[in-house]
C-alpha positions in Angstrom: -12.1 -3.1 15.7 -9.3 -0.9 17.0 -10.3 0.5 20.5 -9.6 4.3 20.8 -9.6 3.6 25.0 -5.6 4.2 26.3 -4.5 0.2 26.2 -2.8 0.7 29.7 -5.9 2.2 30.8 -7.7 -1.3 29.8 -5.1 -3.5 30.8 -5.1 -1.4 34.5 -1.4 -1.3 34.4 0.9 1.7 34.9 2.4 3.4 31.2 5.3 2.1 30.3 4.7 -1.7 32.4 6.9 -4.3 30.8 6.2 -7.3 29.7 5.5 -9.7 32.6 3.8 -6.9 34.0 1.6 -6.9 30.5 0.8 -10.6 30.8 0.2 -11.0 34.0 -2.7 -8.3 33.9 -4.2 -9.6 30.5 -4.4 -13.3 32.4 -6.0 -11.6 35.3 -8.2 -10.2 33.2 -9.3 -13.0 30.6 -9.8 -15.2 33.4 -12.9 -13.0 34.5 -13.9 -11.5 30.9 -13.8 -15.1 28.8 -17.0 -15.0 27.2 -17.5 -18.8 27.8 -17.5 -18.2 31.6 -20.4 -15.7 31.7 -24.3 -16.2 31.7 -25.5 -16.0 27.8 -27.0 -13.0 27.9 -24.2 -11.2 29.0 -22.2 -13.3 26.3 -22.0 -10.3 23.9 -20.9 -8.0 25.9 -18.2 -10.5 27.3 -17.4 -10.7 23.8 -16.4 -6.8 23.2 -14.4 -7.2 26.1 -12.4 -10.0 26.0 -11.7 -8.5 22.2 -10.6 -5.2 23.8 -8.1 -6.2 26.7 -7.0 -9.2 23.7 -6.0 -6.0 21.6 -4.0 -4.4 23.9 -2.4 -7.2 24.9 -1.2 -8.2 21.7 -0.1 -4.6 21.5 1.8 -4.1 24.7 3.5 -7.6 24.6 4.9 -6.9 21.1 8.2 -4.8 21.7 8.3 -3.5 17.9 4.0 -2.5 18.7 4.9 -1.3 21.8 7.6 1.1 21.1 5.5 2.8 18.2 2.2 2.8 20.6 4.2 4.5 23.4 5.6 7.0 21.4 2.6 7.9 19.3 -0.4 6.7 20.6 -3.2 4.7 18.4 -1.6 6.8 15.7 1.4 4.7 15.6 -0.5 1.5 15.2 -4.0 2.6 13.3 -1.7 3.6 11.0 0.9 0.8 10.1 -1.0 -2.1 11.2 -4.8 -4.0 10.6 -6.6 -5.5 12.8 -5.2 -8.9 11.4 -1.6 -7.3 11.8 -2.2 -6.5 15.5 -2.7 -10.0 16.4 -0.4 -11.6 14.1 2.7 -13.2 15.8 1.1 -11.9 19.3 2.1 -14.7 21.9 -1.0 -15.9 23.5 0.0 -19.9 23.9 2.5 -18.9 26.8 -0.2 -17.0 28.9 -1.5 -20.8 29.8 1.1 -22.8 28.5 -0.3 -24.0 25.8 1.8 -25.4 23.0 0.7 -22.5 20.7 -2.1 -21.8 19.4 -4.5 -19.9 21.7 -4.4 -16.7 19.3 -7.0 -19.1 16.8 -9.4 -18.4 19.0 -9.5 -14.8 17.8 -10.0 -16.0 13.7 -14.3 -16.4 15.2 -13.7 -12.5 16.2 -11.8 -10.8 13.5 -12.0 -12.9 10.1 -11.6 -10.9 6.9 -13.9 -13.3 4.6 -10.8 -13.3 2.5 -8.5 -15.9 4.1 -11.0 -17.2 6.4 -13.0 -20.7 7.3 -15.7 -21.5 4.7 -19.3 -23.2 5.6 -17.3 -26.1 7.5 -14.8 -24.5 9.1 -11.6 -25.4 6.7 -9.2 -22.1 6.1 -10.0 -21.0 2.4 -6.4 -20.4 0.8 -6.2 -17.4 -1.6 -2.7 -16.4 -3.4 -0.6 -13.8 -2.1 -0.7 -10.5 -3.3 2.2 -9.2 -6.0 3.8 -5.5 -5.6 5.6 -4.4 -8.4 7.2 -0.9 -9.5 7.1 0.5 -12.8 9.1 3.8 -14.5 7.7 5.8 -16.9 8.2 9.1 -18.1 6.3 13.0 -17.5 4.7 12.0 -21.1 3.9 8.8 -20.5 2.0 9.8 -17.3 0.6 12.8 -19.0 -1.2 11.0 -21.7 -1.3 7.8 -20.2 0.3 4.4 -21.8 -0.3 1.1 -22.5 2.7 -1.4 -21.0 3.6 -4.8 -20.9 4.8 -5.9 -17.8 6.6 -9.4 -17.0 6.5 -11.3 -13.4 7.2 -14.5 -11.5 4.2 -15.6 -10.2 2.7 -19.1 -9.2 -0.1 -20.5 -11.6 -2.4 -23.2 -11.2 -0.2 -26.9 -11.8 -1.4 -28.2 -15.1 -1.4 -31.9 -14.0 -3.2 -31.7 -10.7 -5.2 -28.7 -11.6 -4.3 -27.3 -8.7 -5.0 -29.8 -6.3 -1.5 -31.3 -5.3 -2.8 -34.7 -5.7 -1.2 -37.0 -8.4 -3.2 -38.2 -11.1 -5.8 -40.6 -10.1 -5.8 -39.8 -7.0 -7.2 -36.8 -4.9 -7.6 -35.1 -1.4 -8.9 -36.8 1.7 -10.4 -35.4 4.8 -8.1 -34.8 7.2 -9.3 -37.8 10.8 -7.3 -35.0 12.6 -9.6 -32.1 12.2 -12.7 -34.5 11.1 -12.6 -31.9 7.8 -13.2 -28.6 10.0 -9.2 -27.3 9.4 -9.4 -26.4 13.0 -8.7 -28.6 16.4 -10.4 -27.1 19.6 -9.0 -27.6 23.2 -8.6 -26.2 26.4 -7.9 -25.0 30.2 -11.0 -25.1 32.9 -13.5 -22.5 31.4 -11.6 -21.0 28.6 -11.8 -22.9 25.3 -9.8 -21.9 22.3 -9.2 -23.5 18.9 -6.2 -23.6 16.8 -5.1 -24.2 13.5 -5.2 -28.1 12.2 -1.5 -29.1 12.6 -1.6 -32.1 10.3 -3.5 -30.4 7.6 -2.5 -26.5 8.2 -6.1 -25.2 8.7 -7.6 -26.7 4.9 -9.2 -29.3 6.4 -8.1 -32.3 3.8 -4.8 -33.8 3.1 -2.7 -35.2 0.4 -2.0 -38.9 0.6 -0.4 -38.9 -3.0 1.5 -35.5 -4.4 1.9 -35.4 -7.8 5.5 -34.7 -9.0 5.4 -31.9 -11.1 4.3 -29.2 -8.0 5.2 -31.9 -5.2 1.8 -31.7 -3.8 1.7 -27.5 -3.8 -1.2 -27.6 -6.6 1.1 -24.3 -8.0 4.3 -23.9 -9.8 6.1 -20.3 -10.8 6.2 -19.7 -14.2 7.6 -16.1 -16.1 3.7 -14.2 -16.8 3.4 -11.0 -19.6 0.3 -8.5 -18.6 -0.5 -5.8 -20.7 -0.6 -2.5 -18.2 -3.2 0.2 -19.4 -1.9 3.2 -17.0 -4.3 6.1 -17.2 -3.1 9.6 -17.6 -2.6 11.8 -14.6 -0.6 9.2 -12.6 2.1 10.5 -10.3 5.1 9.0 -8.0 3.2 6.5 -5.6 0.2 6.1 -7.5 -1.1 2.2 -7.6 -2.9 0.6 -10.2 -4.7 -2.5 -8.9 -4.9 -5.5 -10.9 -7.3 -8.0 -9.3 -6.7 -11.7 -9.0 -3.6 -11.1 -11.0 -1.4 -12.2 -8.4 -0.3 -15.2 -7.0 -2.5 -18.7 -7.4 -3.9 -21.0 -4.3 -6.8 -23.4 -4.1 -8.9 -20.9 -3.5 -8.2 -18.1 -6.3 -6.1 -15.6 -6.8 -4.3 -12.9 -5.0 -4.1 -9.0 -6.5 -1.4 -7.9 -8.3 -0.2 -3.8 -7.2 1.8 -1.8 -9.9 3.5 1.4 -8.5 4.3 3.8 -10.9 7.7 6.1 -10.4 7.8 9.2 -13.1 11.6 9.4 -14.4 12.6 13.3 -14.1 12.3 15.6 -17.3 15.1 17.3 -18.6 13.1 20.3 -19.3 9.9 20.4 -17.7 9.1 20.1 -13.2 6.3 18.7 -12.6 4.2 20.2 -9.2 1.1 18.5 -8.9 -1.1 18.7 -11.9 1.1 21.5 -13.1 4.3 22.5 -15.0 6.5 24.8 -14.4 8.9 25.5 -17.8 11.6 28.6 -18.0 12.1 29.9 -21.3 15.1 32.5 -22.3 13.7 35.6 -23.8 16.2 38.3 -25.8 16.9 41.3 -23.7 15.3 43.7 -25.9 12.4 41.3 -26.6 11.5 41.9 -23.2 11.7 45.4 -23.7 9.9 46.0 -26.3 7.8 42.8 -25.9 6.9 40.2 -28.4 5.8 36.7 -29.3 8.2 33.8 -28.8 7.6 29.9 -28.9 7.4 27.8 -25.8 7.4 24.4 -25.3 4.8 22.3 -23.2 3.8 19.0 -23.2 1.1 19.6 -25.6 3.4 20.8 -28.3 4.5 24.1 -28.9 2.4 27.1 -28.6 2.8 31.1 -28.9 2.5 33.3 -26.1 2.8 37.1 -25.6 5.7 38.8 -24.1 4.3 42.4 -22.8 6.4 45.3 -22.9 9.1 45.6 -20.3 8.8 42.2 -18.9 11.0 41.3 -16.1 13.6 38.4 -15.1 11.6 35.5 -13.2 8.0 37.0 -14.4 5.7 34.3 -14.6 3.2 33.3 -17.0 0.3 30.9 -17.2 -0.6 28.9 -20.3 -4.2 27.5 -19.1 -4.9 23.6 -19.9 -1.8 22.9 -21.0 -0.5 20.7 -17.9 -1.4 17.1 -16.8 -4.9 15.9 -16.6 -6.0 15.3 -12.7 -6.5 11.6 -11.9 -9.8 11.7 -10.2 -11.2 15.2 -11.6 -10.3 14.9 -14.9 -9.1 18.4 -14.8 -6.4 19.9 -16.7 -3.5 21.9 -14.8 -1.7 24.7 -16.4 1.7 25.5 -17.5 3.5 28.3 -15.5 6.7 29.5 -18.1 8.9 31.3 -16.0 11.0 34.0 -18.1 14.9 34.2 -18.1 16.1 37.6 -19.5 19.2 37.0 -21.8 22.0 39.3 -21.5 23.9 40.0 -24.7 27.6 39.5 -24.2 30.7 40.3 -26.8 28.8 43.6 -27.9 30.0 45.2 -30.8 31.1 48.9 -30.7 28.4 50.1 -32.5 26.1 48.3 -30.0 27.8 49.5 -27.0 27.7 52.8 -28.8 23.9 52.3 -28.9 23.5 51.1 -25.4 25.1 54.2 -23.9 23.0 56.8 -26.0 19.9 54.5 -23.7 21.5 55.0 -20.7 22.1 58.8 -21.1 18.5 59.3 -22.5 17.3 57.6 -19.7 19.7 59.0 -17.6 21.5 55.9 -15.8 24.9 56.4 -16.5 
């Protein structure tokens, strides 16, 4: 939902306008855009409205947003925050002195599905998400490898099943929230709700816990997953395990393996290519030749032309790392190091010299 509109501009406050100066525009302005105050068919558009100036509210009030929105723009915040993150910890219950809870209101606006209220309004409770960083090495991530990976996680209690209630007993609806995880009130014409505070928004509560999870319906236990990383992966790149995470009530959360590639001793790795130096003998160069060289593939033979010089480069096609999305092979770029003898013999230099003359560099 992020507006591209200047949130000063919406707001009709001066850039830079601190914080009083932030809230006392946005209750000016809610008190004549609350979408239960106007005539049904302008409801909708009320709606977007109240939505917009709630945005850049949440924005401008946040010192942390604020600083990163003043110094970059919508860049700043498009790209560190979602729409959830905008209007996470953004102090609404002070604009009317409420006792918290008037940002609930925007859960009927901007609810993901994922962590939302089901048919009857209780908040469905899905396990967080695990992030985890893995090493491997150039070979590993050239021809991809099978891992097994060990993590703390929380699993479903084995003697609720997951429901925090001891045996014999089980959940009951919650008289605070009549079942609906959710208590409305309000001020005049503006009518928010707000999270459940005796059930914490899951509409039911536990009269008996049972021991082994006190009442959580999880414990964390050690877990082994076996990792199939594809080839082509580089630094940063995220394999997605889904509903390997973290157990709730409601299913799983996603578990998010980072892989890091461990530097080579030999090889450099640019992309989906590699770049390899090889000595050659000075008068191999010379005279060219054949010589080994190494690649990731094994060892192939490629050609040395006559009079090749220091830092030449050279391309062995297909012999790099296989592109993650194309499937495409990179190359091999062997960069050539001339070697210069040292400790020559007399009859060497002797032979050296008789070069130079005929060539007349001496």
């Amino acid at each position: 939902m992020n507006t591209t509109r200047d949130y000063y501009e919406i707001l009709g406050i001066p850039k830079g306008s601190n914080v009083d100066e932030v809230k006392k525009a946005y209750r000016q302005l809610v008190m004549k855009n609350h979408p239960d105050r106007v005539s049904e068919d302008k409801k909708k558009e009320a709606e977007e409205k109240f939505k917009e100036i709630s945005e850049a509210y949440a924005v401008l009030s946040d010192d942390k947003k604020k600083q990163l929105y003043d110094q970059y723009g919508h860049a700043g915040i498009d790209s560190k925050f979602s729409t959830e993150d905008i209007f996470r910890g953004a102090d609404f219950s002070s604009i009317f002195g409420q006792g918290g809870g008037f940002g609930d209101i925007f859960e009927q606006f901007f609810s993901d599905g994922r962590s939302g209220r089901g048919s009857r309004g209780a908040r469905r409770q899905v396990g967080e998400d695990i992030q985890m960083k893995i090493e491997i090495t150039l070979e590993e991530a050239c021809f991809g490898v099978e891992k097994d990976v060990s993590l703390m996680r929380y699993d479903n209690c084995s003697s609720c099943n997951g429901s925090g209630a001891a045996s014999g007993s089980s959940k009951v609806t919650c008289q605070t929230c009549q079942g609906q995880g959710a208590v409305r009130s309000g001020l005049g014409f503006i009518s928010f709700s707000q999270t459940c505070p005796n059930c914490n928004g899951e509409g039911k509560i536990i009269k008996n816990r049972c021991k082994q999870c006190s009442g959580q319906g999880r414990v964390k236990g050690k877990k082994k997953l076996k990792v199939t990383i594809p080839k082509g992966v580089d630094n940063g790149s995220v394999l997605r395990l889904k509903e390997e995470g973290h157990f709730a009530g409601d299913g799983r959360g996603d578990f998010y393996l980072y892989t890091a590639i461990s530097p080579h001793n030999k090889f450099i790795r640019e992309g989906d290519n590699i770049k390899f130096k090889v000595k050659v003998p000075l008068t191999k160069a010379i005279l060219g030749s054949e010589i080994d060289v190494l690649t990731l593939h094994g060892v192939v033979r490629m050609k040395v032309p006559v009079g090749t010089q220091p830092n030449s480069v050279f391309r062995l096609k297909g012999k790099g790392i296989t592109n993650l999305r194309t499937k495409h092979l990179g190359d091999e770029f062997v960069e050539i190091e001339i070697a210069i003898p040292t400790n020559l013999s007399k009859k060497e230099q002797k032979l050296i010299k008789e070069l130079a003359d005929l060539r007349k560099e001496n």
